[in-house]
One Martini backbone bead per residue (centre of mass of N, CA, C, O) as a GRO file, in nm:
protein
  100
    1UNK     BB    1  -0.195   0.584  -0.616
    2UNK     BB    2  -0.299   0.277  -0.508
    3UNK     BB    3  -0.515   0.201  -0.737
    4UNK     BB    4  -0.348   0.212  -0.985
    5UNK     BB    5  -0.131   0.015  -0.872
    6UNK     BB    6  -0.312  -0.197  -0.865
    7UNK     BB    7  -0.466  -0.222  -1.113
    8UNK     BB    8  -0.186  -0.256  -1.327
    9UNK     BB    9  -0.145  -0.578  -1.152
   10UNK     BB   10  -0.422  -0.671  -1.234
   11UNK     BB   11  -0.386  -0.659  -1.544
   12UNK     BB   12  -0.121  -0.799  -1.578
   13UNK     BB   13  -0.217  -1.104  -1.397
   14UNK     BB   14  -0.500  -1.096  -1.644
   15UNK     BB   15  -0.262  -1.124  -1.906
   16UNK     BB   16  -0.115  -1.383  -2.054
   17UNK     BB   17   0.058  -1.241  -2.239
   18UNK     BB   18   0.184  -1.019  -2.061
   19UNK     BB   19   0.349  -1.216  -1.890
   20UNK     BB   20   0.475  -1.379  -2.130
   21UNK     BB   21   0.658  -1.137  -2.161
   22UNK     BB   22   0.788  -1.068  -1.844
   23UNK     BB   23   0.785  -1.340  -1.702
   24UNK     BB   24   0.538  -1.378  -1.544
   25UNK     BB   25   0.431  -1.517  -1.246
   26UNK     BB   26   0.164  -1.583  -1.084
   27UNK     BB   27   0.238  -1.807  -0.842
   28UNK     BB   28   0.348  -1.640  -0.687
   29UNK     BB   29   0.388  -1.465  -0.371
   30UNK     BB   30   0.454  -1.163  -0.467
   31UNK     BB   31   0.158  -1.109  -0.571
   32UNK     BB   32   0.034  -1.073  -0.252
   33UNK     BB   33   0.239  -0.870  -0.170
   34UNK     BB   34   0.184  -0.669  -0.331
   35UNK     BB   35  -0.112  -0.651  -0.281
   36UNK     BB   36  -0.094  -0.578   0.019
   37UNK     BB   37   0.101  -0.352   0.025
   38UNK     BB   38  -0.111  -0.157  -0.146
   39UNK     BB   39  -0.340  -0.147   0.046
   40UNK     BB   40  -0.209  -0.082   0.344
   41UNK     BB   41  -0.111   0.193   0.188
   42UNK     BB   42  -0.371   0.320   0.150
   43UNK     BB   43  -0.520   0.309   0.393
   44UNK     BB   44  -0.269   0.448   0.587
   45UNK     BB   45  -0.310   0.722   0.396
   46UNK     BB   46  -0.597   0.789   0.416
   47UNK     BB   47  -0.608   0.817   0.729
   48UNK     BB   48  -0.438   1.044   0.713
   49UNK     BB   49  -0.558   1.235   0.508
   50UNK     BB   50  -0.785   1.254   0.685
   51UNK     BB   51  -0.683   1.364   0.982
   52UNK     BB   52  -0.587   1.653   0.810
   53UNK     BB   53  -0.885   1.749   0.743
   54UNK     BB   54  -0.946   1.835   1.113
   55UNK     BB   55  -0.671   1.957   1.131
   56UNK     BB   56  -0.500   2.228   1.292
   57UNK     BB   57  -0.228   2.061   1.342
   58UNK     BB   58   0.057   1.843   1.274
   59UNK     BB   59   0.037   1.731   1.598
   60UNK     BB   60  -0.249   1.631   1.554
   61UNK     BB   61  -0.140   1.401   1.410
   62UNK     BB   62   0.139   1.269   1.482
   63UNK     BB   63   0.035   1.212   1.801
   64UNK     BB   64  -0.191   1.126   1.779
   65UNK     BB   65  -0.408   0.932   1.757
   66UNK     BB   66  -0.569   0.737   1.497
   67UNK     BB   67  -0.846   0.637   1.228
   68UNK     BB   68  -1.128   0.480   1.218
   69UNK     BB   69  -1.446   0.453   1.315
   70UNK     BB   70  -1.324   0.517   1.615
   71UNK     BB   71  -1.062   0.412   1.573
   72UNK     BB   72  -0.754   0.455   1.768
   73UNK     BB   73  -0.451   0.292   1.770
   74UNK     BB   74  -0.227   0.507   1.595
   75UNK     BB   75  -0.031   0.720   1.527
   76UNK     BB   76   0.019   0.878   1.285
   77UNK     BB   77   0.335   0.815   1.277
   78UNK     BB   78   0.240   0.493   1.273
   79UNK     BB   79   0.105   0.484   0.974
   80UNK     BB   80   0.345   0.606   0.794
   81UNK     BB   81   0.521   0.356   0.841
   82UNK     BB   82   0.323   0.171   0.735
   83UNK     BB   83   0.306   0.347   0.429
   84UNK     BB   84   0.604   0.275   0.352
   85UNK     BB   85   0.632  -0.030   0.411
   86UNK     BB   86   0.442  -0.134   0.252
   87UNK     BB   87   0.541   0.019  -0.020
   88UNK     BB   88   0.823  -0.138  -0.020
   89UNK     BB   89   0.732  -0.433   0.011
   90UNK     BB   90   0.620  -0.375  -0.299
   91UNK     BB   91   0.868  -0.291  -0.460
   92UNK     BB   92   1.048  -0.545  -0.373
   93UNK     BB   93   0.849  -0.800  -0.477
   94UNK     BB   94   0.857  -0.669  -0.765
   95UNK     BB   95   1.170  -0.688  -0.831
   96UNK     BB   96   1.185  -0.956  -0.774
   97UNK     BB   97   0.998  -1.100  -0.977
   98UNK     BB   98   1.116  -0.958  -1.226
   99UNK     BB   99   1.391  -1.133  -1.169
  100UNK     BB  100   1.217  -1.443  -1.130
   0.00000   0.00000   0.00000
């Protein structure tokens, strides 16, 4: 979901047309928050995604630690929370955006 969603704003972003007709700057910084917003819950969705192709039962991705590549830093659960937190932080900078 989060690849299409990033294609998307990339799209608009590098179409001087398209900006121009729904008054999008460029130039705003609210363009980095949805873009870094896009990426970590991308990311954070991807970790719990592989742990629980792996895991035996949901408590085994919820409360124990994972990561990517041997590290793990975070329990399922606040990965999940990561993952939800970077996409409301870019769809609320997508929403002031589109107002300012």
């Amino acid at each position: 979901m989060y690849i299409p969603l990033g294609a998307a704003l990339l799209t608009v972003i590098s179409s001087p047309g398209l900006t121009k007709v729904l008054g999008i700057s460029t130039a705003s910084p609210a363009i980095w928050v949805i873009i870094c917003g896009i990426l970590v819950a991308g990311i954070a969705g991807a970790v719990v995604a592989t742990a629980c192709i792996t895991a035996q039962k949901f408590e085994d991705v919820w409360e124990n630690k994972i990561g990517a590549y041997g590290a793990a830093p975070m329990s399922g659960r606040w990965w999940a929370k990561l993952e939800h937190a970077a996409f409301w932080c870019a769809v609320i900078a997508f929403g002031l955006l589109m107002l300012g």
